[in-house]
Residue frames as a rotation matrix with the C-alpha (Angstrom) as fourth column:
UNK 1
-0.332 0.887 -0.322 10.34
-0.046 0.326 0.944 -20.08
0.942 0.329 -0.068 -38.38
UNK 2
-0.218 0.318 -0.923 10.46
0.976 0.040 -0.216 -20.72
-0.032 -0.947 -0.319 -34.44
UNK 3
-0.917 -0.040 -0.398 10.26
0.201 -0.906 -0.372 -16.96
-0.346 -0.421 0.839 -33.57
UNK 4
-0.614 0.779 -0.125 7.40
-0.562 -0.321 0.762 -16.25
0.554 0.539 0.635 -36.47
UNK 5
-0.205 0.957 -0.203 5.47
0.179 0.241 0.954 -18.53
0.962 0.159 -0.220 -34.22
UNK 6
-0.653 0.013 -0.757 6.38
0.756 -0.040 -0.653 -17.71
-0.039 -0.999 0.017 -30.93
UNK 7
-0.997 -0.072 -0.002 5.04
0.068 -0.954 0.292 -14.16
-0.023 0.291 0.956 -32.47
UNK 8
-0.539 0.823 -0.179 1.79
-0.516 -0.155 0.842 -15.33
0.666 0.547 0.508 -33.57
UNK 9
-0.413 0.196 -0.890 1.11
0.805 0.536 -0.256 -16.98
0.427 -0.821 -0.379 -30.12
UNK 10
-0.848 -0.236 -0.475 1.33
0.475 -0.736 -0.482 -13.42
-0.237 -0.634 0.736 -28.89
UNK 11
0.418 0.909 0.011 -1.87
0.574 -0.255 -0.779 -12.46
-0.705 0.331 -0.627 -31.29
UNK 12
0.364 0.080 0.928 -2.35
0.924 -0.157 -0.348 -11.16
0.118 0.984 -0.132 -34.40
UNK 13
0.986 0.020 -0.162 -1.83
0.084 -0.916 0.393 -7.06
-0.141 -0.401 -0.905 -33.12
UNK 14
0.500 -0.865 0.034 1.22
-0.176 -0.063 0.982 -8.04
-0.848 -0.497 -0.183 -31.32
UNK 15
0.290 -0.847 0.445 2.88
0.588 0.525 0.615 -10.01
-0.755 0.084 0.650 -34.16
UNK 16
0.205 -0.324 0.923 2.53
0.879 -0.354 -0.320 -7.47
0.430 0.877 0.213 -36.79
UNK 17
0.966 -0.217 0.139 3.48
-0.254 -0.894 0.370 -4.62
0.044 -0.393 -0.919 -34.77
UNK 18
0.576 -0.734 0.358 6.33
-0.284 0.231 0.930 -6.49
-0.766 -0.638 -0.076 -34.41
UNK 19
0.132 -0.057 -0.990 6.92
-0.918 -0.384 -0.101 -6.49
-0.374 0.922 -0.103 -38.40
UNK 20
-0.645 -0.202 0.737 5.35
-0.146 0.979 0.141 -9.64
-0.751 -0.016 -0.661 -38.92
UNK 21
-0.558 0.728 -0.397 3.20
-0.707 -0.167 0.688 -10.69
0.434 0.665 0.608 -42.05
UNK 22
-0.548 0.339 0.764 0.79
-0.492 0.608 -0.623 -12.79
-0.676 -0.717 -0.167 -39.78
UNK 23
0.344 0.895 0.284 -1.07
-0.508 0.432 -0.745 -13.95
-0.790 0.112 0.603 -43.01
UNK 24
0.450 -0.707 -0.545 1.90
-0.753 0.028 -0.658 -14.65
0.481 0.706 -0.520 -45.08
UNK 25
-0.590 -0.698 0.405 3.07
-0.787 0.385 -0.482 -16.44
0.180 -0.603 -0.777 -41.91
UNK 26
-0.390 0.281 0.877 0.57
-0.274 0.873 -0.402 -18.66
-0.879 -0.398 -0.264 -41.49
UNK 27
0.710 0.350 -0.612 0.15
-0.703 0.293 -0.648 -19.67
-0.047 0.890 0.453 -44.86
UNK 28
0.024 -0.957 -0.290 3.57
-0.706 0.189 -0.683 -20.39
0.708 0.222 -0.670 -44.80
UNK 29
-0.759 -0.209 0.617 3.28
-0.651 0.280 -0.705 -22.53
-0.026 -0.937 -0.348 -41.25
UNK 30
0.233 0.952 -0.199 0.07
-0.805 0.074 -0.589 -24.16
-0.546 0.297 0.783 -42.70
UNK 31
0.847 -0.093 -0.523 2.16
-0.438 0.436 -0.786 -25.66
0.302 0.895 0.329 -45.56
UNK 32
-0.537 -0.844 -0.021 4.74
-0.688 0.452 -0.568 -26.90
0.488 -0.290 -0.823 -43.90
UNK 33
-0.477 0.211 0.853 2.35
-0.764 0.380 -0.521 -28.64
-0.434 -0.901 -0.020 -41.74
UNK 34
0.695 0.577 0.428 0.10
-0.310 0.778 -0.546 -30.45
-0.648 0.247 0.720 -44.08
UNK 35
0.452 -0.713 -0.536 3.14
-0.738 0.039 -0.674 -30.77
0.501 0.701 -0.508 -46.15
UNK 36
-0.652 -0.745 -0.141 4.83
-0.651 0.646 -0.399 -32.82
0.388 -0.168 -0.906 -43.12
UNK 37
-0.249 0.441 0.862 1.93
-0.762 0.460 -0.455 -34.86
-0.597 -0.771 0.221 -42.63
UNK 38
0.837 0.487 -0.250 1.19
-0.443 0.334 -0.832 -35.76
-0.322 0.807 0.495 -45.93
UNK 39
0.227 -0.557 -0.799 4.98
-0.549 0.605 -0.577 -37.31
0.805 0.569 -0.168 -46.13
UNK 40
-0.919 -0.153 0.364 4.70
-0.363 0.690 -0.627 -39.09
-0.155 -0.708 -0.689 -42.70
UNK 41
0.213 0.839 0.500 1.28
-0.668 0.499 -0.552 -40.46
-0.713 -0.217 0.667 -43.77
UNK 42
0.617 0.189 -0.764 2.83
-0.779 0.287 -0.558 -41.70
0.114 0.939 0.324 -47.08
UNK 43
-0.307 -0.916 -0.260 5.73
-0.723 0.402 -0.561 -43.12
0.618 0.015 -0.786 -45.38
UNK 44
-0.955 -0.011 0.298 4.05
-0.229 0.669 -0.707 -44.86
-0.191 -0.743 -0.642 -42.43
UNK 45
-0.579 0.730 -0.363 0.46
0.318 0.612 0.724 -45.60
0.751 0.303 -0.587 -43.91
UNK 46
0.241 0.959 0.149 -2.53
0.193 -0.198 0.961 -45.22
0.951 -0.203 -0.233 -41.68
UNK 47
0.336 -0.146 -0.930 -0.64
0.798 0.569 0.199 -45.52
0.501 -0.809 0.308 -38.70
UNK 48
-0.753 -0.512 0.414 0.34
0.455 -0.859 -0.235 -41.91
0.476 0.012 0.879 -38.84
UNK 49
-0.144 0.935 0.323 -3.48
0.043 -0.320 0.946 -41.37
0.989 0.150 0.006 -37.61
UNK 50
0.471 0.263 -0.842 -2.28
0.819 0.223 0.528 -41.72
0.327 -0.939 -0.111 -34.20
UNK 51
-0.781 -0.499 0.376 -0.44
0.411 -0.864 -0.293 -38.43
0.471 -0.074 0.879 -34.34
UNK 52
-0.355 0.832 0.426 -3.97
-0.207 -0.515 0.832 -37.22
0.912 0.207 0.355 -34.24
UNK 53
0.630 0.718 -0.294 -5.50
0.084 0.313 0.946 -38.99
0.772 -0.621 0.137 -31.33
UNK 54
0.269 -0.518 -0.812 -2.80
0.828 0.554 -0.080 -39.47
0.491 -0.651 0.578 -29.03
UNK 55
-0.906 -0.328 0.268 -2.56
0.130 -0.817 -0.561 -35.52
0.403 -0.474 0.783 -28.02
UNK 56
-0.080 0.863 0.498 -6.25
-0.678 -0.414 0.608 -35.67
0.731 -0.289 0.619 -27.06
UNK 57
0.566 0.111 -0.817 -5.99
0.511 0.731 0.453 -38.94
0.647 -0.674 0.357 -25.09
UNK 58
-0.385 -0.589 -0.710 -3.23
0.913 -0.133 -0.385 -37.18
0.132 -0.797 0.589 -23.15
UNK 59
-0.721 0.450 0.526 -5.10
-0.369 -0.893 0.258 -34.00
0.586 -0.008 0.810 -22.69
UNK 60
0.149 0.986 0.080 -7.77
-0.508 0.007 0.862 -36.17
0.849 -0.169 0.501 -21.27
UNK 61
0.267 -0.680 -0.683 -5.65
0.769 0.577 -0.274 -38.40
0.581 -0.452 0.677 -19.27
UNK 62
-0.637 -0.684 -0.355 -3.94
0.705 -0.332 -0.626 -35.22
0.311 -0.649 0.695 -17.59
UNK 63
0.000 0.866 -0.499 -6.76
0.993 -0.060 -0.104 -33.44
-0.120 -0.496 -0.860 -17.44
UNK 64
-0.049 -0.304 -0.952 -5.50
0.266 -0.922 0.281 -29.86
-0.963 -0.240 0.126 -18.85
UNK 65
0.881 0.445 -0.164 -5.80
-0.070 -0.220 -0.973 -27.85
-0.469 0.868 -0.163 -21.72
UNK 66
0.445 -0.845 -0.296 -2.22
-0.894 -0.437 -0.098 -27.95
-0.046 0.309 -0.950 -22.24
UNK 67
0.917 -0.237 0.322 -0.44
0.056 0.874 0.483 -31.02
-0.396 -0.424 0.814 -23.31
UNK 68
0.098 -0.993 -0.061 3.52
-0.440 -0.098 0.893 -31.93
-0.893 -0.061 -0.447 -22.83
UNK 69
0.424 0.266 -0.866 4.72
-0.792 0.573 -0.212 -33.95
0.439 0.775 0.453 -25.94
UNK 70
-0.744 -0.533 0.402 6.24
-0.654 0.462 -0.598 -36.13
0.133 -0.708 -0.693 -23.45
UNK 71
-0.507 0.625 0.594 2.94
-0.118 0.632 -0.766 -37.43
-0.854 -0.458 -0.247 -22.62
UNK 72
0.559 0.822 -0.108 1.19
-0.502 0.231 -0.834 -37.32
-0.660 0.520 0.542 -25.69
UNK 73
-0.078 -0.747 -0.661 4.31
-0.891 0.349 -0.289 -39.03
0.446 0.566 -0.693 -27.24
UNK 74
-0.934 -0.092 0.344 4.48
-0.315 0.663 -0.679 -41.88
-0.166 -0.743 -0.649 -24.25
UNK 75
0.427 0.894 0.135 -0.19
-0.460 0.343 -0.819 -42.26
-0.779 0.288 0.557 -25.31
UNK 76
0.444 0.377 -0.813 0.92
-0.878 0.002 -0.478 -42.65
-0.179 0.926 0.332 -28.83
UNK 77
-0.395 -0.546 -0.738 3.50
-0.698 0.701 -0.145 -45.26
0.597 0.458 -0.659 -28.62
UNK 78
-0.917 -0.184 0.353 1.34
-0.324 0.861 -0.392 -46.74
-0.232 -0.474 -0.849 -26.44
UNK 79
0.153 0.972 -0.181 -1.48
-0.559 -0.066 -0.826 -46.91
-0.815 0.227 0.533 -28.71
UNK 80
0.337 -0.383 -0.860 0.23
-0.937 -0.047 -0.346 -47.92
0.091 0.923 -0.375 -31.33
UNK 81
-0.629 -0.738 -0.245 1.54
-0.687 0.675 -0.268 -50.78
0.363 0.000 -0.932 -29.07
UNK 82
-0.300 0.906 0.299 -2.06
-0.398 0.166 -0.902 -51.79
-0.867 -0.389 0.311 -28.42
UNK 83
0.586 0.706 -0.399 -2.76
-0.716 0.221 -0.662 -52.22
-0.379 0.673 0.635 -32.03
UNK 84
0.018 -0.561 -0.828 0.00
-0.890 0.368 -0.269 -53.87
0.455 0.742 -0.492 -32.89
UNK 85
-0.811 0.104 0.576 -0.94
-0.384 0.647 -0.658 -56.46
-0.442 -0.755 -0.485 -30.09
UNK 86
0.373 0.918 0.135 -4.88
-0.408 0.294 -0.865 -56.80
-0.833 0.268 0.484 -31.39
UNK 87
0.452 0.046 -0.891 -3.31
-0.855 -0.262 -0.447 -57.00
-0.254 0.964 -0.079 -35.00
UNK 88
0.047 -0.548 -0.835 -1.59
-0.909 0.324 -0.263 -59.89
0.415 0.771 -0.483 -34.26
UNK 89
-0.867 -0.241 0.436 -3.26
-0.498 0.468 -0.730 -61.61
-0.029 -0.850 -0.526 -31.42
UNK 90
-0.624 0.779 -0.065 -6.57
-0.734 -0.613 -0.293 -60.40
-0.268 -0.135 0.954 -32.13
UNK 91
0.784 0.599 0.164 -8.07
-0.535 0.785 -0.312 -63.74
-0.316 0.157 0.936 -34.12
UNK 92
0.015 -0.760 0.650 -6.25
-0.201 0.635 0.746 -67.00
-0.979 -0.142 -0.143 -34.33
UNK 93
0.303 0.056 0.951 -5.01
0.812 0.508 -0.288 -68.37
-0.499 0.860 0.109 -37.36
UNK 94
0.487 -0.097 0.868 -4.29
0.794 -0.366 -0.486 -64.40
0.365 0.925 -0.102 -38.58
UNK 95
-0.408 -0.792 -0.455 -2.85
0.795 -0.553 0.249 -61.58
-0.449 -0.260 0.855 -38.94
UNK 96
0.899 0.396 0.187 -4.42
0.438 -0.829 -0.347 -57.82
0.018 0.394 -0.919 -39.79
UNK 97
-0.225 -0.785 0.577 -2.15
0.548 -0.592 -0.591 -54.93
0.805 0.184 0.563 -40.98
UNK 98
-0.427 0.305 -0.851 -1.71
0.751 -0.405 -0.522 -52.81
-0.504 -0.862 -0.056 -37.82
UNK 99
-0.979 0.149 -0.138 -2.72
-0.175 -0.964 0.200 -49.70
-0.103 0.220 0.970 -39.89
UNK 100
-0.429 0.843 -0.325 -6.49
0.153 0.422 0.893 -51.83
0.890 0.334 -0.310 -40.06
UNK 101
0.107 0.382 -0.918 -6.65
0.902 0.352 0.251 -51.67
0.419 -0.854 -0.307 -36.48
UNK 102
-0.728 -0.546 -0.414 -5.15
0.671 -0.689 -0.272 -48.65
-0.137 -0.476 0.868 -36.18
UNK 103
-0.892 0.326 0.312 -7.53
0.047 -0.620 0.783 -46.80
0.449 0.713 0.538 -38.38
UNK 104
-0.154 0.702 -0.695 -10.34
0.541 0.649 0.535 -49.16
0.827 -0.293 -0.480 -36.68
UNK 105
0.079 0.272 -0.959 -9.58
0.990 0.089 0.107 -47.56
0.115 -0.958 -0.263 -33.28
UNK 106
-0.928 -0.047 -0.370 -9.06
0.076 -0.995 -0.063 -44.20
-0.365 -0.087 0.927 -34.17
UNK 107
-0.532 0.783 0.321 -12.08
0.056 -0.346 0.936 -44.00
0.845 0.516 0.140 -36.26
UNK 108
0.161 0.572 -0.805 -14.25
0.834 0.357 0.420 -45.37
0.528 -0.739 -0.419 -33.00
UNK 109
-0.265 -0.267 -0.927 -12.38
0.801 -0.596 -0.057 -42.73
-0.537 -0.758 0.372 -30.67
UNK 110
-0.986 -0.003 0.168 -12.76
0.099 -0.820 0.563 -40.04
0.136 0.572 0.809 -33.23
UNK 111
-0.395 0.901 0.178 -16.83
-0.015 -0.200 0.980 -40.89
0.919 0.384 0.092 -33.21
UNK 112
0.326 0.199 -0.924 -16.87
0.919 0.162 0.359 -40.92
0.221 -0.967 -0.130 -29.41
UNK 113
-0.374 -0.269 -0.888 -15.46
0.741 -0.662 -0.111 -37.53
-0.557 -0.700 0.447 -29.29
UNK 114
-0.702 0.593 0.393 -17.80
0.001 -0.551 0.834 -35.97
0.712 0.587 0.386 -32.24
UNK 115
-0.133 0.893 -0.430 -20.35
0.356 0.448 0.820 -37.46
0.925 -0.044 -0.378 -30.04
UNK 116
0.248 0.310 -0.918 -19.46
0.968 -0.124 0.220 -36.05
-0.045 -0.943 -0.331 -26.49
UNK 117
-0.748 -0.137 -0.649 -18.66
0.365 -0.902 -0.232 -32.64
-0.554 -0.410 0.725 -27.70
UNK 118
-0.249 0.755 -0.607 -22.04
-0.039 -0.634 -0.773 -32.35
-0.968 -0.168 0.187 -28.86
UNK 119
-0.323 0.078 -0.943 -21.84
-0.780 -0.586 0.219 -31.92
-0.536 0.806 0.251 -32.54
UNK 120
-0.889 0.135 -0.438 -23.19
-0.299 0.551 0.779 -35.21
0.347 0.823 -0.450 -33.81
């Protein structure tokens, strides 16, 4: 599966010259993907929504188009260690599920970047 994508990095031309099915392959690379999100959202609840945000914060943060997962691994667990602070600091007397807060601040960051790339 690594190679079939190293292939299809190379462009569509390259990988079937190279006796790839490039639409067979990314069907296949597709489903695996929403396939492993859809059992790390069931397993970890909303909280899986920082997968999502935490490679753009580090993208913005480093200031390239490329990001490491090093760094967007090192955003997420510190996002994650942000909500789980609000969720349980946040008002006296309670406690919120982090995946409330989580959701809470992704949603917010999510409409702050609809909004600065224009499209809302």
């Amino acid at each position: 599966m690594n190679t079939r994508m190293r292939l299809l990095e190379m462009g569509d031309d390259t990988a079937a010259a190279l006796g790839i099915s490039v639409n067979r392959s990314r069907l296949v690379l597709m489903f695996v993907g929403v396939a492993l999100t859809a059992v790390a959202t069931a397993v970890t609840g909303p909280i899986a929504f920082i997968s999502l945000a935490a490679p753009q914060i580090a993208r913005r943060l480093e200031k390239s188009t490329n990001v490491s997962l090093g760094s967007s691994a090192l955003v997420g667990a510190l996002l994650l260690l942000c909500a789980d602070f609000i969720a349980q600091h946040g008002w006296e007397g309670s406690t919120l599920p982090v995946g409330l807060v989580t959701i809470s601040l992704g949603g917010i960051y999510l409409v702050y970047l609809i909004m600065r790339e224009g499209k809302l």
